[in-house]
C-alpha positions as a Markdown table, in Angstrom:
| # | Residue | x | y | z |
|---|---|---|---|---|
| 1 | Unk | 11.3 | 26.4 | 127.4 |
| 2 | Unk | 8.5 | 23.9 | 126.3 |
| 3 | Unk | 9.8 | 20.2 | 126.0 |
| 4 | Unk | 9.3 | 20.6 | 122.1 |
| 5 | Unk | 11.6 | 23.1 | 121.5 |
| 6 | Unk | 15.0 | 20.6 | 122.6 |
| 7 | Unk | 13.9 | 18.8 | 119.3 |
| 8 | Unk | 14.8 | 20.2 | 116.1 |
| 9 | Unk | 14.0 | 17.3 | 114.1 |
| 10 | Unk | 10.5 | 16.9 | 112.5 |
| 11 | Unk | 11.4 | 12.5 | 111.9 |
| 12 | Unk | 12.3 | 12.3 | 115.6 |
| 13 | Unk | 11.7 | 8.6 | 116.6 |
| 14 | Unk | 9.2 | 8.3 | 119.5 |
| 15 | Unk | 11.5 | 5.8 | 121.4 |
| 16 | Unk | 14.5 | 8.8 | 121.2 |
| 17 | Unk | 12.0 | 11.2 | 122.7 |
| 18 | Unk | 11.2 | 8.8 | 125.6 |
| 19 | Unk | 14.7 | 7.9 | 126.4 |
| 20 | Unk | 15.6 | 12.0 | 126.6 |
| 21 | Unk | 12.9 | 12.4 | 128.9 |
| 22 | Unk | 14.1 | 9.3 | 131.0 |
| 23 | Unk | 17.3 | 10.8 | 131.6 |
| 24 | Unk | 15.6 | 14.7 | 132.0 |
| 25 | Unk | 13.8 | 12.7 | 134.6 |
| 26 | Unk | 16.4 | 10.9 | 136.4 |
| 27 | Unk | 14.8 | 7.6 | 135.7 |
| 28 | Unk | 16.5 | 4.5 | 135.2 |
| 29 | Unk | 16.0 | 3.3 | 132.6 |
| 30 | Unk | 17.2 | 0.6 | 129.2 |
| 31 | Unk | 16.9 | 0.9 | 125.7 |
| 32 | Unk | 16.1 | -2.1 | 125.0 |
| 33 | Unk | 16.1 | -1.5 | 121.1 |
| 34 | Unk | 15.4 | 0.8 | 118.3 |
| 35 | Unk | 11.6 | 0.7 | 119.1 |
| 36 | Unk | 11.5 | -0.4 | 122.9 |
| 37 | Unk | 12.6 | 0.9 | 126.3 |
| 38 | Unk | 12.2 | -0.1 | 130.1 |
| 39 | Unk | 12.2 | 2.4 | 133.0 |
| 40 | Unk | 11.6 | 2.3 | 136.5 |
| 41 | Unk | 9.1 | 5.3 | 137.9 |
| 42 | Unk | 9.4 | 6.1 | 141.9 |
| 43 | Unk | 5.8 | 7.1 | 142.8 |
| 44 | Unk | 4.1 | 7.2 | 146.0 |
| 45 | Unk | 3.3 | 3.8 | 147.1 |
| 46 | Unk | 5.8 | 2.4 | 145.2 |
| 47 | Unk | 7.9 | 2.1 | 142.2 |
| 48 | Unk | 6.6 | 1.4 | 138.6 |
| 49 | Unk | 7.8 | -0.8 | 135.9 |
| 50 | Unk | 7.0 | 1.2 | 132.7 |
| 51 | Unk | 7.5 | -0.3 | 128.8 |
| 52 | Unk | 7.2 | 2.1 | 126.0 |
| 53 | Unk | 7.3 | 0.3 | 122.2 |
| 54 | Unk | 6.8 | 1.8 | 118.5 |
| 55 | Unk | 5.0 | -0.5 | 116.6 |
| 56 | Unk | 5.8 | 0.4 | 113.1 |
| 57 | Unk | 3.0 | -1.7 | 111.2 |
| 58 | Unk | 0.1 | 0.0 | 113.1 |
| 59 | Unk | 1.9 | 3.3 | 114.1 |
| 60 | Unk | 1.3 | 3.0 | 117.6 |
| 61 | Unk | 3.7 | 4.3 | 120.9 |
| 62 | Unk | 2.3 | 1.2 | 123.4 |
| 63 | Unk | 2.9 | 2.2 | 126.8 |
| 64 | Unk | 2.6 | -0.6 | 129.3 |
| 65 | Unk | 2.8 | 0.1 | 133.3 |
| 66 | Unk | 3.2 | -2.8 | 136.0 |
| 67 | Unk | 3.6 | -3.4 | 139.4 |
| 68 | Unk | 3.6 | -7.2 | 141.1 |
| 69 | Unk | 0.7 | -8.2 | 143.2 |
| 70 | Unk | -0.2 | -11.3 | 144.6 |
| 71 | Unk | -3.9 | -11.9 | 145.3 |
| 72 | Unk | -5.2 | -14.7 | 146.8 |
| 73 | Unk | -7.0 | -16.7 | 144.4 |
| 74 | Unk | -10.3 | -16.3 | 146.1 |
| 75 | Unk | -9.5 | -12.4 | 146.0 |
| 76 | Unk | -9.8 | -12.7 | 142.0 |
| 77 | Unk | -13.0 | -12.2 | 141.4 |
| 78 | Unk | -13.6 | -9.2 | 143.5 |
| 79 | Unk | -10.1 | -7.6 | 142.1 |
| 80 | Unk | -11.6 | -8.3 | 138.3 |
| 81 | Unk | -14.8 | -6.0 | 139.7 |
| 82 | Unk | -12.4 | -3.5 | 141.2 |
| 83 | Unk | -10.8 | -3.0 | 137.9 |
| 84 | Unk | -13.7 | -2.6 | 135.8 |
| 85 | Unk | -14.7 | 0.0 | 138.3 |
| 86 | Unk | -11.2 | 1.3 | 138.0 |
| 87 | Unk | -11.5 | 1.2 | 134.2 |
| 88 | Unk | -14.9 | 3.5 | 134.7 |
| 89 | Unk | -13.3 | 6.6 | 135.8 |
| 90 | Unk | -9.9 | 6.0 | 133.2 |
| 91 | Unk | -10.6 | 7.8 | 130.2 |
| 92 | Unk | -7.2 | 7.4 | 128.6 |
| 93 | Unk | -5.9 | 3.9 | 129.3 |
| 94 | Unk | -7.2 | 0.6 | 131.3 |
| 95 | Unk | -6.4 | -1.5 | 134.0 |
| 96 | Unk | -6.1 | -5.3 | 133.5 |
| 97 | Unk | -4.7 | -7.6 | 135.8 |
| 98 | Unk | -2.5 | -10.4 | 134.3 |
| 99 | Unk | -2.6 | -13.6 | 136.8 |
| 100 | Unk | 0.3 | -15.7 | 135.4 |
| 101 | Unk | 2.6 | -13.2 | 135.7 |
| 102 | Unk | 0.9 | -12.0 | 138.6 |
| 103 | Unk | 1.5 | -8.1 | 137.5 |
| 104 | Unk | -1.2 | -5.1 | 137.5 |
| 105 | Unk | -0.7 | -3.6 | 134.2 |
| 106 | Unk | -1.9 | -0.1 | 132.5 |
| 107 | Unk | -2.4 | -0.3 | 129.4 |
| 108 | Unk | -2.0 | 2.7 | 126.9 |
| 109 | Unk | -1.9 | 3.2 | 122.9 |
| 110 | Unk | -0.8 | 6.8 | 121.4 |
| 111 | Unk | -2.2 | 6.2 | 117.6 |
| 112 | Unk | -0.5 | 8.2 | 114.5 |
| 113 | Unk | -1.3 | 7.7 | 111.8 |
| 114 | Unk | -0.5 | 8.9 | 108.5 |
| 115 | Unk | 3.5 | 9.8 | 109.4 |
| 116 | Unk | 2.0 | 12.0 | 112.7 |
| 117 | Unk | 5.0 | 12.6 | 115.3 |
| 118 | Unk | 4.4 | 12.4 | 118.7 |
| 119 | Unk | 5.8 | 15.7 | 120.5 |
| 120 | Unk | 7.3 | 16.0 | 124.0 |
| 121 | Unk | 4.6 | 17.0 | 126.1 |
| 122 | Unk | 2.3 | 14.4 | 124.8 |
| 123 | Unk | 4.7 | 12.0 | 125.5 |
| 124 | Unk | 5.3 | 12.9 | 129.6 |
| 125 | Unk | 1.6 | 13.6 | 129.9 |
| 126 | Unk | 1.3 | 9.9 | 128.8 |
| 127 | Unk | 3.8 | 8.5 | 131.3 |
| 128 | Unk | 2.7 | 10.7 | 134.0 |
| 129 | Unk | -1.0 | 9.9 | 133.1 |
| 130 | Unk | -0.1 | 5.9 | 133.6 |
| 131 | Unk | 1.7 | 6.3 | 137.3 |
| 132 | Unk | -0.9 | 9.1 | 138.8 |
| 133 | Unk | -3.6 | 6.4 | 137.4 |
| 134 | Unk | -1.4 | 3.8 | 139.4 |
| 135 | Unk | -0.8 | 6.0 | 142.1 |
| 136 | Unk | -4.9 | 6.5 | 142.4 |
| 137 | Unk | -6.0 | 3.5 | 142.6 |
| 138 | Unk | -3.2 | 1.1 | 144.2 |
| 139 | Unk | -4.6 | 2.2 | 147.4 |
| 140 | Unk | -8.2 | 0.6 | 146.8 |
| 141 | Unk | -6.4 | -2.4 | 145.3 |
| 142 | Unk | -4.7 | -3.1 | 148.5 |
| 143 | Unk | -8.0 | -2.3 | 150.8 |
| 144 | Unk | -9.9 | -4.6 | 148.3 |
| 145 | Unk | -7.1 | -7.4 | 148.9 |
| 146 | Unk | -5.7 | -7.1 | 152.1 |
| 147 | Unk | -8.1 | -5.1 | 153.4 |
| 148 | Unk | -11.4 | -7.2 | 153.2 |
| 149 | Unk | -12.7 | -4.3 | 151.8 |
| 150 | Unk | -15.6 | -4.5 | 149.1 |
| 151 | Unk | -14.6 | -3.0 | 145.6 |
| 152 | Unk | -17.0 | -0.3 | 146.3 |
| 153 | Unk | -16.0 | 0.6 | 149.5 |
| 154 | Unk | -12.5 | 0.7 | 148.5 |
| 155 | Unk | -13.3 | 2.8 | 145.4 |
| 156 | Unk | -13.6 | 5.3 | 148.0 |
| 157 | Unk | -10.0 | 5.9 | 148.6 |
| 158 | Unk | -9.5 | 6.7 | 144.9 |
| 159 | Unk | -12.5 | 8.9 | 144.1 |
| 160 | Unk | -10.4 | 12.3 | 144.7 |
| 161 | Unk | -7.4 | 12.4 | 141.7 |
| 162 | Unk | -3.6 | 11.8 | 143.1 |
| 163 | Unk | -1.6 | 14.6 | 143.1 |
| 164 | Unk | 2.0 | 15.3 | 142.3 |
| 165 | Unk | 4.0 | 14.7 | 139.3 |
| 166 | Unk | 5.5 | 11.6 | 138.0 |
C-alpha cells in the first residue's frame, strides 16, 4: 500500500503527515506545534537533528537537518570550500555551516503554492533525501577537519551516493 493511500483527507496538514511518518518510522520525535516538529534520525555516522515547519504566508514545508561540529577556527575556511563543493553535486537542498551555533545544517524548502498538498511519498523522499545527503558527505567533512585532508581530496569519499534508507 503506497504511503498516500493511509490519508483520506484532501486538507491534510503537512505537519500531520510528517508526524505519522515519524511514528511509522520509529523516530522520536515532538510536535512542537500546529506547524513545527523536531525528530531525531539514526543514520550511519551518526544521528540527525531534523526540523520540519509550514510556513503559511509563503506556503512552504522548511525542512532543516543538523548535526554539531566543532572546527577549528583555522579549519573554516577550507570547510566553507568543502561545502560549496558539497552544494555542487546537491541538486535538491544545500549545505551551510552555521558557526555560532556550531551546527552543519541542510537546508530544504518544498514550495506549494496555490492550495497544493504535499503527499506522503514526497514528504519521506524529502527527509530521507536530507540524511543520505548527510550520510554522503559527513565523511569528507571529518577528513577535511580532522583529517588534514584538502576539500578535494576529501570529496573523494563522497563521490559514490550512500546507500540505505533513512
Amino acid at each position: 500500500m503506497a504511503l498516500s493511500e493511509q490519508y483520506l483527507e484532501d486538507d491534510i496538514h503537512p505537519i500531520d503527515i510528517v508526524e505519522h511518518l515519524a511514528a511509522d518510522h520509529d523516530w522520536d520525535f515532538d510536535r512542537i506545534g500546529d506547524d513545527q516538529i523536531a525528530m531525531a534520525v539514526e543514520g550511519q555516522w551518526r544521528t540527525y537533528s531534523l526540523t520540519l515547519a509550514w510556513a503559511g504566508h509563503d506556503e512552504t514545508l522548511r525542512l532543516v537537518c543538523t548535526f554539531e561540529i566543532e572546527p577549528p577556527e583555522d579549519k573554516l575556511p577550507l570547510l566553507y570550500e568543502l561545502v560549496n563543493a558539497m552544494n555542487d553535486q546537491c541538486w535538491a537542498g544545500a549545505f551551510t555551516y552555521w558557526a555560532d551555533q556550531k551546527l552543519m545544517v541542510y537546508r530544504y524548502g518544498l514550495v506549494l503554492s496555490g492550495n497544493q498538498v504535499a503527499c506522503p511519498e514526497q514528504i519521506d523522499t524529502m527527509i530521507s533525501a536530507a540524511v543520505l545527503s548527510a550520510e554522503r558527505y559527513y565523511p569528507a567533512i571529518q577528513l577535511m577537519v580532522w583529517g588534514n585532508r584538502s576539500p578535494r581530496d576529501a570529496m573523494q569519499v563522497a563521490i559514490a551516493e550512500a546507500y540505505g534508507r533513512a
